[in-house]
C-alpha positions in Angstrom: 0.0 0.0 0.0 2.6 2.4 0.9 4.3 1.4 -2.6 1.2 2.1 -4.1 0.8 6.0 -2.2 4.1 6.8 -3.7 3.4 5.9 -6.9 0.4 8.2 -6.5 2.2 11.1 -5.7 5.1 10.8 -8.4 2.4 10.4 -11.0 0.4 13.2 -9.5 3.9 15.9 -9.9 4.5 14.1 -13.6 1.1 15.1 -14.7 1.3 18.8 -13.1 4.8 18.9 -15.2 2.8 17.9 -17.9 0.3 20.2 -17.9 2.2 23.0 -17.3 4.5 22.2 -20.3 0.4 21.9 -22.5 -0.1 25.4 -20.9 3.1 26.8 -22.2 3.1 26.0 -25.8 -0.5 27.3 -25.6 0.4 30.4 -24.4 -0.8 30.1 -21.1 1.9 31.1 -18.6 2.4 29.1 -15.2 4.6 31.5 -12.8 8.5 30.1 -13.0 8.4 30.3 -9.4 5.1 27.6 -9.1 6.9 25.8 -11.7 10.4 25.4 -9.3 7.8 24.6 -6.7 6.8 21.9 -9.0 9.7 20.6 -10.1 11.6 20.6 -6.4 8.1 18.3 -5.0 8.5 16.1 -8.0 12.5 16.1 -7.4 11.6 14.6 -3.5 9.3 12.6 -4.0 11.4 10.6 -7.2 14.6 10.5 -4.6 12.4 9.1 -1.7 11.3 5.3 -1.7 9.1 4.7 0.9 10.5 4.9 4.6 9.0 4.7 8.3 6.8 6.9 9.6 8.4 9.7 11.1 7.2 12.4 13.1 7.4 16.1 11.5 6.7 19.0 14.0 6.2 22.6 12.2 6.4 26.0 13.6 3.1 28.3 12.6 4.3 31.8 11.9 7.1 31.8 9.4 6.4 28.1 8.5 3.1 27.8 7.7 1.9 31.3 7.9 3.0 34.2 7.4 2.0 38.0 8.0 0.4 39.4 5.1 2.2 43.2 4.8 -0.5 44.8 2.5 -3.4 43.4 5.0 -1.4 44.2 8.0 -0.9 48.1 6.1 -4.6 48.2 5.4 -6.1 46.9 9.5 -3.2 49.5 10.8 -4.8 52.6 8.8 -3.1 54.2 5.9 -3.7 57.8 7.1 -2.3 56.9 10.8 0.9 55.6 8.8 1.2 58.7 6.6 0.3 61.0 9.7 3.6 59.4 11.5 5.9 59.0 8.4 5.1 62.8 7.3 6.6 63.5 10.7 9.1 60.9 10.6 10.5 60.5 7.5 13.8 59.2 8.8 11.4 55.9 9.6 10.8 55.0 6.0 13.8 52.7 5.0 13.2 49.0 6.7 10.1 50.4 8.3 8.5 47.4 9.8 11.8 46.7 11.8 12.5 50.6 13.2 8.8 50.5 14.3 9.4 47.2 15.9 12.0 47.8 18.1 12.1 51.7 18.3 8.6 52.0 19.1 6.5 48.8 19.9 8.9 47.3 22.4 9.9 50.3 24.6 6.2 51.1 24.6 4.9 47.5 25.7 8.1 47.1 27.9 6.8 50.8 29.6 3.6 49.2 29.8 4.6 46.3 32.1 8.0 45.7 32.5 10.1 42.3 32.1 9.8 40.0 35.6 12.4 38.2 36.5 10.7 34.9 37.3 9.2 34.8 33.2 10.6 33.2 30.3 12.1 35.2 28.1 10.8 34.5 24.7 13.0 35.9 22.1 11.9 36.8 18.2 12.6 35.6 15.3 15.5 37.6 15.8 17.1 37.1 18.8 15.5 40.2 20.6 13.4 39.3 23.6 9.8 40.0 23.3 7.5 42.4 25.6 6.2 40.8 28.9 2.9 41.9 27.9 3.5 39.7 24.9 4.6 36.6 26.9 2.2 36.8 29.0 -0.4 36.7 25.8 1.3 33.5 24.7 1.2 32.1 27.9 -2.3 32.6 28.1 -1.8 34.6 31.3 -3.5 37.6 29.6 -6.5 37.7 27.3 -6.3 40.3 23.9 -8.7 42.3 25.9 -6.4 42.9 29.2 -3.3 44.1 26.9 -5.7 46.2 24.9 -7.1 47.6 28.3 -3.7 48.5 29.7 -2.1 49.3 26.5 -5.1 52.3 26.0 -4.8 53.1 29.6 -1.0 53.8 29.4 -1.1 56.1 26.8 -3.8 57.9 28.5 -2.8 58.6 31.9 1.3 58.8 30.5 1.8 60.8 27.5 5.3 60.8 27.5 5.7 57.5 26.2 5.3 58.7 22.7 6.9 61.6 21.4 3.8 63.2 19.8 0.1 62.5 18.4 1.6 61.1 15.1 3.4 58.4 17.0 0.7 57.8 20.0 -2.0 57.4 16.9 0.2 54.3 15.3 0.9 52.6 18.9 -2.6 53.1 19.3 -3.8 51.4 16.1 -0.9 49.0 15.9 -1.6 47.1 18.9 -5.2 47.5 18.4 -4.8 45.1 15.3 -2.1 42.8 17.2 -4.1 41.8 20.0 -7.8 41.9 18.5 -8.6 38.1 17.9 -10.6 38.9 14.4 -8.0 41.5 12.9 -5.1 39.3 13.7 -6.2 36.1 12.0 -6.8 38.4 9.0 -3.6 39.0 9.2 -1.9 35.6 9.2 -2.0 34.2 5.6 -1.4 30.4 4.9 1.5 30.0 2.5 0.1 27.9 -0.6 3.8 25.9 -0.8 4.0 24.9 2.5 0.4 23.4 2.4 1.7 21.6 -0.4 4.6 20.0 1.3 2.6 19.4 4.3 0.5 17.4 2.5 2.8 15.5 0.6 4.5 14.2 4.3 1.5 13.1 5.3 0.2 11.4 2.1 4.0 9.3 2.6 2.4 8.2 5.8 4.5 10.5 8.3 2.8 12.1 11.7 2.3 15.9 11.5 2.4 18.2 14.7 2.4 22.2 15.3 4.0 23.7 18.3 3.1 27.6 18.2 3.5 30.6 20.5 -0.3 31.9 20.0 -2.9 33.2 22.0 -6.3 30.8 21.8 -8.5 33.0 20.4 -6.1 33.8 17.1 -5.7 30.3 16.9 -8.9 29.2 16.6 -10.0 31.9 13.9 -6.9 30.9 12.0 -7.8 27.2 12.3 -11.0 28.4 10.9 -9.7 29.7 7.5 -9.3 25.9 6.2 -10.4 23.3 8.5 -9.6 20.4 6.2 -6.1 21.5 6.1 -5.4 21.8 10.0 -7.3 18.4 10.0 -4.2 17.0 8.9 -2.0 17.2 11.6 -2.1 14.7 14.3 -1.9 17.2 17.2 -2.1 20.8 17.4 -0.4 22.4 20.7 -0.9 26.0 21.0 0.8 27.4 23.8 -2.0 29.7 25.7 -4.1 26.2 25.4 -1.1 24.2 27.7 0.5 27.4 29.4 4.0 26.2 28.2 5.9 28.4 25.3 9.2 28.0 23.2 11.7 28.1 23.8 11.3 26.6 27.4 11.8 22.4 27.5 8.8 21.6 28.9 6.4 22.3 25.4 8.4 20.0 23.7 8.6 17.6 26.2 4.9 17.7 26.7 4.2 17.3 23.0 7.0 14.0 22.9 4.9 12.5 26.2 1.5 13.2 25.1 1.4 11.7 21.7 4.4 9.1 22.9 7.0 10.1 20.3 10.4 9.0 19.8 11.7 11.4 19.9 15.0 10.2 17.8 12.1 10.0 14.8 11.1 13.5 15.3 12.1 16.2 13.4 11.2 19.9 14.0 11.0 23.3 11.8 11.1 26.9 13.0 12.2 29.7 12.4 14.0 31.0 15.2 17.1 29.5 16.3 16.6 29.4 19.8 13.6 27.6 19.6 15.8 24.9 17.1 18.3 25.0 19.8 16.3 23.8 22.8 14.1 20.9 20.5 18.0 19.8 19.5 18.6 19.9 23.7 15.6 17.5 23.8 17.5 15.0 21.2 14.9 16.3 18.3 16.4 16.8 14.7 16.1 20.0 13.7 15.8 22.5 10.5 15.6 26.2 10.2 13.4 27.6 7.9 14.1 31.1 7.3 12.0 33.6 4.6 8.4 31.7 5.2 10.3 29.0 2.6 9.6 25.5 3.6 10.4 24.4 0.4 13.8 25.3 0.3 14.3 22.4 3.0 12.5 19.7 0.8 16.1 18.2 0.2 17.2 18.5 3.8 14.0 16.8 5.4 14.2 14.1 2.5 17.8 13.3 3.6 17.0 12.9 7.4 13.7 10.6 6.5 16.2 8.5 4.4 19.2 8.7 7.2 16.8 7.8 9.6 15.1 4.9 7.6 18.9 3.3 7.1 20.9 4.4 10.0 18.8 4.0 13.5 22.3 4.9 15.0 22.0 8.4 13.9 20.1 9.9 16.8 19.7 13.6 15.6 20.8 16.3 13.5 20.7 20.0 13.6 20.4 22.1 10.2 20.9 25.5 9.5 19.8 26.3 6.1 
């Protein structure tokens, strides 16, 4: 049977090869970036005879979503952005980082400031996030609280900003992060990686999430396609457990719960400390990096085939 699902799925790339070349002379134009796409699934799935099940846990944001700029752009209000960028104009070049951490984290840090007892969960960057925003992943605060203290603070200290312009795009900003409905809009499920997702479960491998998220998001992301979160065997968001990454215990919890070996489990993110602690945990790891899972097509293929041959080889840790 399992010879049977790979034939399946070679066949099923040969024939989209196919009718994209039909497409072609007919003048009909696939984008050379779906063909790649293509051609890198078909490339995989030709180089990979049937192996063991393994166990494939993905990151969410930068994995299999990512943040849609020109929605985020539209929820944040384009006359609030030109408001602040007429005053700032210095702010233009690599916006979305300078408002990041120039603005967003001193304010939120202002707001409630980092305890010493809390994880510190750092971004996709290295930089530590807000309390306020840990707290949110933890479950520890709802949307509503941070919205509530965020509005008071700005209020009762006007300081924190240096003028209307900027108080008006704090304002706004985390209105949109930390209302439920107007994040999920946000958060855009990447067509490739559904693709490959599919493709690992159709071989016959276990499919988990582990994501930083607040329930509520979740759930209306969930919500966009159903059928597709279906496929995963277990979904741990972290405000449902009250653990986060990049602490031990949300990846030892998802290991216990659906009793993996954890020598057959292999894990994607996006930020290298959360890689580093899975690795701690004796889980192979990959880094995805630019919201491009199928860049590591070639790299996951080679650990399902190490792993099939080599039960010696207890875990590797990528950097792509």
């Amino acid at each position: 049977m399992e010879q049977l699902a790979y034939t399946h799925d070679v066949l099923h790339e040969l024939t989209r090869v196919v009718l994209f070349l039909f497409e072609f002379f007919n003048g009909a134009y696939m984008p050379i970036s779906r063909v790649f796409h293509t051609l890198t699934l078909l490339a995989a799935l030709a180089l990979s005879p049937c192996t063991a099940a393994k166990n494939i846990i993905l990151d969410m944001n930068g994995v299999i979503t990512k943040t849609d700029k020109a929605t985020a752009f539209w929820l944040t209000g384009p006359k609030v952005l030109v408001w602040y960028f007429s005053h700032n104009p210095h702010m233009v070049p690599s916006s979305s980082h300078k408002i990041r951490y120039k603005l967003l984290y001193p304010l939120l840090n202002n707001v409630m400031a980092p305890r010493s007892d809390s994880i510190v969960i750092p971004d996709e960057e290295g930089i530590p996030m807000p309390q306020l925003m840990v707290d949110w992943m933890t479950g520890d605060l709802s949307s509503a609280q941070i919205r509530s203290l965020v509005s008071e603070a700005l209020v009762l200290y006007p300081d924190l900003c240096a003028h209307n312009a900027e108080r008006a795009l704090m304002k706004s900003m985390t209105t949109m992060m930390f209302t439920p409905a107007l994040l999920a809009k946000v958060q855009k499920i990447i067509p490739e990686s559904k693709e490959c997702i599919r493709m690992w479960k159709e071989q016959g491998h276990r499919l988990f999430i582990i994501s930083n998220f607040d329930a509520d998001t979740f759930a209306l992301i969930r919500e966009q396609d159903p059928e597709f979160f279906d496929l995963f065997d277990d979904i741990i968001v972290s405000a449902h457990v009250g653990m986060v990454k990049p602490g031990k215990e949300i990846f030892e919890h998802t290991l216990v719960t659906n009793n993996l070996v954890r020598h057959d489990s292999l894990f994607i993110d996006d930020t290298p400390t959360n890689l580093d602690t899975a690795y701690q945990c004796g889980i192979a790891t990959v880094l995805c990096q630019n919201n491009d899972l199928t860049s590591l097509m070639p790299a996951v293929e080679s650990w399902l085939q190490t792993r099939a041959h080599d039960a010696e080889m207890n875990h590797v840790h990528i950097t792509h």
